[in-house]
N, C-alpha and C positions, 0 to 999 in steps of 0.2 A: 344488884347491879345488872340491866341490861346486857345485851350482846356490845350494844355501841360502846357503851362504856368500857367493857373488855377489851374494846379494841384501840381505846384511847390510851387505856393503863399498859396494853402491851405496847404501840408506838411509842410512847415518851420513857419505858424501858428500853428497850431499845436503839432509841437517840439516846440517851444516857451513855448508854453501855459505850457508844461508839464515840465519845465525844469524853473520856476520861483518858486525861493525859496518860502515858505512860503503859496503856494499854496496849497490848500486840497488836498491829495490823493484821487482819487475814491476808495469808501470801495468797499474791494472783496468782493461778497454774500449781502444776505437783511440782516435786522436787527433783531438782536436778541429779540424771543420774550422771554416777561417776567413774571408773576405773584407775585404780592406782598399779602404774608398772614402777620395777626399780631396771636403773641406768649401770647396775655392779651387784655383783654377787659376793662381796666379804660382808661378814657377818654384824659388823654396824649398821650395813645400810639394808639389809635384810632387813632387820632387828627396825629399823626407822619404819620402811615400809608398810610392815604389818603394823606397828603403833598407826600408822597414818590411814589403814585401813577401819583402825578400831576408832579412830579420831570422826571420818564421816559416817561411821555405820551409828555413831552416838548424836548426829548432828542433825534434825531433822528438817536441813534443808538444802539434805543430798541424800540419794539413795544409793546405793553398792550396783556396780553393774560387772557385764563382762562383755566380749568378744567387741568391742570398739559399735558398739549401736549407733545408729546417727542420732546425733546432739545428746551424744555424752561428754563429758569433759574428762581428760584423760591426763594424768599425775604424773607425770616423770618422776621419783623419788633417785636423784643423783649420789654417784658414793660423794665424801666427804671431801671437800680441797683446803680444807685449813682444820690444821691441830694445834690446841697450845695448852701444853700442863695445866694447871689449875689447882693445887695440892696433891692429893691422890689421883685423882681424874684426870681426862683431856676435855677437852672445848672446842667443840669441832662446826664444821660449818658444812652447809649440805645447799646445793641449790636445787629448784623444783621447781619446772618445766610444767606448764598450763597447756593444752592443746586441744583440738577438734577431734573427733575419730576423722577425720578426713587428713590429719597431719596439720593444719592449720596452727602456729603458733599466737595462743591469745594471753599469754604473757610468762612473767617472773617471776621467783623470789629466793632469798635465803636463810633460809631456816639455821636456827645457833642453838646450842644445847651443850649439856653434858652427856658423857654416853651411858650414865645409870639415870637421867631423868629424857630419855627418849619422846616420853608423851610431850615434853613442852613443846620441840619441833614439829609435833606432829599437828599440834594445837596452833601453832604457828601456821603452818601449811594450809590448814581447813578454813582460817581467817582471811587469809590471802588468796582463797580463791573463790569467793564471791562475785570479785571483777572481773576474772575469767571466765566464769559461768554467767554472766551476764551478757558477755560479748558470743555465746553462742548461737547459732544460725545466723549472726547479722554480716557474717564472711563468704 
C-alpha cells in the first residue's frame, strides 16, 4: 500500500471513530476548576464536604482548586435543614450553593441522603453542577 493509500485508511478510521453513536465527545477546553467551602462546622456537614471534595476529584470534568481563582466554580456545602428518622438513620437534606470566585450566584440545589451513605449527596452535588459551571464567565 502506497502513502495515499495510508492516508485514505486513516481518514475513513477516523470518521468512523467519530461517527459511532454512543461515543464520548471530546470536551472543548480543560476542565472546570472547582472549590468546595462548607456553610457549618457540625460534623455532618464536614463529613458531606469532604465526600463532595472526593466526589469532583473522581470526576474528570472538574479539577480541585483553591484560593477562589478566577472562573472557578465555588461549592457552598450548607449544614443540613431537614431531618427525618428513617429506621435506624436520619434523612437529611443539605442545600448547595453554585457561585463565581467573584461572589456571583449561578445557582441551586438539594442534596438528600442518609447520613452513613454521604457519597450519594455528594454524587448528587457534582451532577448538578454542570449548569453552574457552564454559566461561568458569561456574568
Amino acid at each position: 500500500m502506497d502513502a495515499r493509500g495510508i492516508v485514505k485508511v486513516a481518514v475513513v478510521m477516523a470518521v468512523t471513530v467519530a461517527c459511532i453513536p454512543g461515543w464520548p465527545p471530546a470536551r472543548a477546553g480543560a476542565p472546570t476548576e472547582v472549590e468546595v467551602l462548607r456553610g457549618g462546622d457540625d460534623d455532618v456537614t464536614v463529613a458531606l464536604a469532604g465526600a463532595v471534595v472526593q466526589a469532583f476529584g473522581r470526576d474528570g470534568a472538574f479539577v480541585l482548586s483553591s484560593g477562589h481563582r478566577a472562573n472557578s466554580l465555588i461549592v457552598v456545602v450548607q449544614g443540613p435543614t431537614a431531618a427525618a428518622r428513617s429506621g435506624i438513620h436520619y434523612k437529611l437534606a443539605f442545600p448547595i450553593r453554585y457561585a463565581s470566585a467573584q461572589g456571583q450566584t449561578l445557582g441551586f440545589t438539594e442534596v438528600t441522603c442518609q447520613e452513613n451513605t454521604l457519597s450519594k449527596c455528594a454524587e448528587q452535588a457534582v451532577a448538578a453542577a454542570g449548569p453552574a459551571a457552564g454559566k461561568l464567565g458569561r456574568h
